[in-house]
TORDREN-408228 format. One record per residue: x, y, z of N, C-alpha, C in turn; residue number from 1. Coordinates in steps of 0.05 Angstrom, whole numbers. Atoms other than C-alpha are relative to their C-alpha. Example, Ala and Ser with C-alpha at 12.3 -4.5 7.8 and 13.67 -1.06 7.14 Angstrom:
BEGIN
+--------+--------+--------+--------+--------+--------+--------+--------+--------+-----+
!     nx !     ny !     nz !    cax !    cay !    caz !     cx !     cy !     cz !   i !
+--------+--------+--------+--------+--------+--------+--------+--------+--------+-----+
!     18 !    -24 !      0 !    246 !    -90 !    156 !     18 !     24 !      0 !   1 !
!    -16 !    -24 !     -1 !    273 !    -21 !    143 !    -15 !     22 !     14 !   2 !
+--------+--------+--------+--------+--------+--------+--------+--------+--------+-----+
END
This chain:
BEGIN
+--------+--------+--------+--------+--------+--------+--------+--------+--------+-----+
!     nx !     ny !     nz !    cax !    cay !    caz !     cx !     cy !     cz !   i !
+--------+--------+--------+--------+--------+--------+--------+--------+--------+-----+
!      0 !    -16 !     24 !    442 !    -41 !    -38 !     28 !     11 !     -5 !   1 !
!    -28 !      3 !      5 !    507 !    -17 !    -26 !     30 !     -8 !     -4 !   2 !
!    -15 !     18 !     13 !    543 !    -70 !    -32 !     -7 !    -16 !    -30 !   3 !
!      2 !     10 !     32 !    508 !    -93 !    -99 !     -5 !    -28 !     -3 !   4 !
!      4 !     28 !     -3 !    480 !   -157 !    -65 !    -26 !     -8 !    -23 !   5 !
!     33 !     -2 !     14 !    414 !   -149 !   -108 !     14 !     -5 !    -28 !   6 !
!    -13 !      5 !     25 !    458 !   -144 !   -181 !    -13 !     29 !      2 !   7 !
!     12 !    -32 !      4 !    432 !    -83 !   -219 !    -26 !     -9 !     -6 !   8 !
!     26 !     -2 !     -1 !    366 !    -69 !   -218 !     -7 !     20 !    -16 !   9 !
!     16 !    -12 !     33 !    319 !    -46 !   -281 !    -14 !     12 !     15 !  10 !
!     27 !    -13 !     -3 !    256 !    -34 !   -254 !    -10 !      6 !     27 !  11 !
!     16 !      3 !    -28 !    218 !     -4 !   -190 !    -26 !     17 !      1 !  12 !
!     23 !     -5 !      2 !    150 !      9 !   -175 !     -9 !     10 !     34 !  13 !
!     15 !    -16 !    -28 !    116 !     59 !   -107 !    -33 !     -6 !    -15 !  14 !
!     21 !     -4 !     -2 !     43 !     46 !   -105 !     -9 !     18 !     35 !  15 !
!     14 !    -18 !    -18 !      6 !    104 !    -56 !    -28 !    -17 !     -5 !  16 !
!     29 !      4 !     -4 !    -61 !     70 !    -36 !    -14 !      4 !     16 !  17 !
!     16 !    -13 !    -22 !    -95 !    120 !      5 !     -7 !     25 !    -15 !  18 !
!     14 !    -23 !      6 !   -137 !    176 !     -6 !    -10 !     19 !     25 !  19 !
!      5 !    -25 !    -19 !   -140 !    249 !     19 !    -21 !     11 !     -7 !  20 !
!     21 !    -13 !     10 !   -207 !    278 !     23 !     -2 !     35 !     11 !  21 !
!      0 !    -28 !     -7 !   -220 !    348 !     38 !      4 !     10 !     31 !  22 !
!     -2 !      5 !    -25 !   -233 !    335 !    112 !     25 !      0 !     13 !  23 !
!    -23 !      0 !     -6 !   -166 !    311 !    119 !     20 !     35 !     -1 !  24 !
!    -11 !    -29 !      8 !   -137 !    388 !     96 !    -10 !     16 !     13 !  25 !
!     10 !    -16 !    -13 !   -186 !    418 !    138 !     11 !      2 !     31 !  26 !
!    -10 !     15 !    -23 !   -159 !    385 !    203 !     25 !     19 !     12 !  27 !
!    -20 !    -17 !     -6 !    -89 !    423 !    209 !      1 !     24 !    -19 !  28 !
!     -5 !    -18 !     22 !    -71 !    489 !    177 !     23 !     -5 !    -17 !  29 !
!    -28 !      3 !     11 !      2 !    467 !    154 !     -9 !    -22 !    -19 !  30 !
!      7 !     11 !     24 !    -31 !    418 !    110 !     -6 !     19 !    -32 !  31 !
!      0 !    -11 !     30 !    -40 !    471 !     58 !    -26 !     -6 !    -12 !  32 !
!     35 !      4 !     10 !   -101 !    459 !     14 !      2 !    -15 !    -26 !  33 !
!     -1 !     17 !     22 !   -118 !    406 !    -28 !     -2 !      0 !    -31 !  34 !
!     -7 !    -11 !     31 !   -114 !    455 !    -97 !     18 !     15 !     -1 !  35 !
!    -23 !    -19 !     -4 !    -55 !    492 !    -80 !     25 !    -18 !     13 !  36 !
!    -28 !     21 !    -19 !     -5 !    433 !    -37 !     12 !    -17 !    -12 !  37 !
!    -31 !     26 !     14 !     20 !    386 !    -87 !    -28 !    -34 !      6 !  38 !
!     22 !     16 !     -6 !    -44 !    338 !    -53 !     29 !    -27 !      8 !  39 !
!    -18 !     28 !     -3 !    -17 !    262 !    -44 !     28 !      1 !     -3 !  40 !
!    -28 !      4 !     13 !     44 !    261 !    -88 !     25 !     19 !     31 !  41 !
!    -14 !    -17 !    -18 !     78 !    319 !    -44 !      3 !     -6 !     26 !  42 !
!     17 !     16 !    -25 !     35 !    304 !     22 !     11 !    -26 !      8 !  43 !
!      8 !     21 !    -10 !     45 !    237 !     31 !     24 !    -19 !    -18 !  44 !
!    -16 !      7 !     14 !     79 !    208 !    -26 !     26 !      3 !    -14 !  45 !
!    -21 !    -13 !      5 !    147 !    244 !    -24 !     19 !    -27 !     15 !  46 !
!    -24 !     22 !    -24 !    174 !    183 !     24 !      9 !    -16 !    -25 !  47 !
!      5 !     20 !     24 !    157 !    136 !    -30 !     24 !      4 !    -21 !  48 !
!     -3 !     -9 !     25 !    188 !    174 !    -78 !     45 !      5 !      7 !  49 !
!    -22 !      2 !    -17 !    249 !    187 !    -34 !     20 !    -28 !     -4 !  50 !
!     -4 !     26 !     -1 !    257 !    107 !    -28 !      9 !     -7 !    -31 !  51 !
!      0 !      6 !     18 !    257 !     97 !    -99 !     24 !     21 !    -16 !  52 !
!    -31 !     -2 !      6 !    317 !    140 !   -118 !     28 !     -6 !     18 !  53 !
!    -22 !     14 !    -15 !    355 !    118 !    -55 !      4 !    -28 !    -16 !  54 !
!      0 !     24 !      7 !    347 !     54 !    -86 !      8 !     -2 !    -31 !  55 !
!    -16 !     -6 !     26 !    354 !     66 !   -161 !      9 !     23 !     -1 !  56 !
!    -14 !    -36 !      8 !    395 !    131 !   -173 !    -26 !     21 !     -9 !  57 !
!     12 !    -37 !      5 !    370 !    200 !   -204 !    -20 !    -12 !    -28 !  58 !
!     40 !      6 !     21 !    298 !    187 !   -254 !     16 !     11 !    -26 !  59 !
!     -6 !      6 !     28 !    301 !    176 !   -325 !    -26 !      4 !    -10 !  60 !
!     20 !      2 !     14 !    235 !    161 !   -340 !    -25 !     -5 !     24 !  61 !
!     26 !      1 !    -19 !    161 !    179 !   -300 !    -19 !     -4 !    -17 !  62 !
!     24 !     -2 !      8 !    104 !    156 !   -311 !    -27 !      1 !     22 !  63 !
!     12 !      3 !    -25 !     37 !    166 !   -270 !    -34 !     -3 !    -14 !  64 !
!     32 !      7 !      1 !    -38 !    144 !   -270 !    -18 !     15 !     20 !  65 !
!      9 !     -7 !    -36 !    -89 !    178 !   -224 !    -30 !     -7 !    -22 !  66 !
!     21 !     -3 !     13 !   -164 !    173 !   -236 !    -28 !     -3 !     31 !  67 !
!     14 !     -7 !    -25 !   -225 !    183 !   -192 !    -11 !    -30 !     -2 !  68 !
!     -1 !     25 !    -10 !   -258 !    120 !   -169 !    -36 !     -7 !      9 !  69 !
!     22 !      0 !    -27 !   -316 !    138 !   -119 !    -17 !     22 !    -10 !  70 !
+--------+--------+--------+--------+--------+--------+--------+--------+--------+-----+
END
């Protein structure tokens, strides 16, 4: 990347595909609580998120999907 072997790069995409259920929050106290912690994004998906401006610079444009499932 920092040499610029890649060219420039447009677009990048983090998928999180795991789910925290309540259980999980109950488990340690430093987890915080799953309506007050930020949940996934914060939790879990801060690496992700990490990765993705090491990689492209400083955010321009977010977009996000969430939806229940189960």
């Amino acid at each position: 990347m920092d040499e610029g072997r890649f060219g420039k790069l447009s677009h990048a995409n983090a998928t999180v595909r795991w789910n925290r259920n309540q259980a999980y929050y109950d488990q340690v106290s430093w987890r915080g609580t799953k309506a007050l912690d930020g949940e996934l994004l914060m939790n879990q998906a801060i690496y992700n998120i990490d990765l993705l401006i090491w990689l492209m610079g400083d955010v321009e444009e977010v977009y996000s999907m969430a939806a229940t499932r189960l």
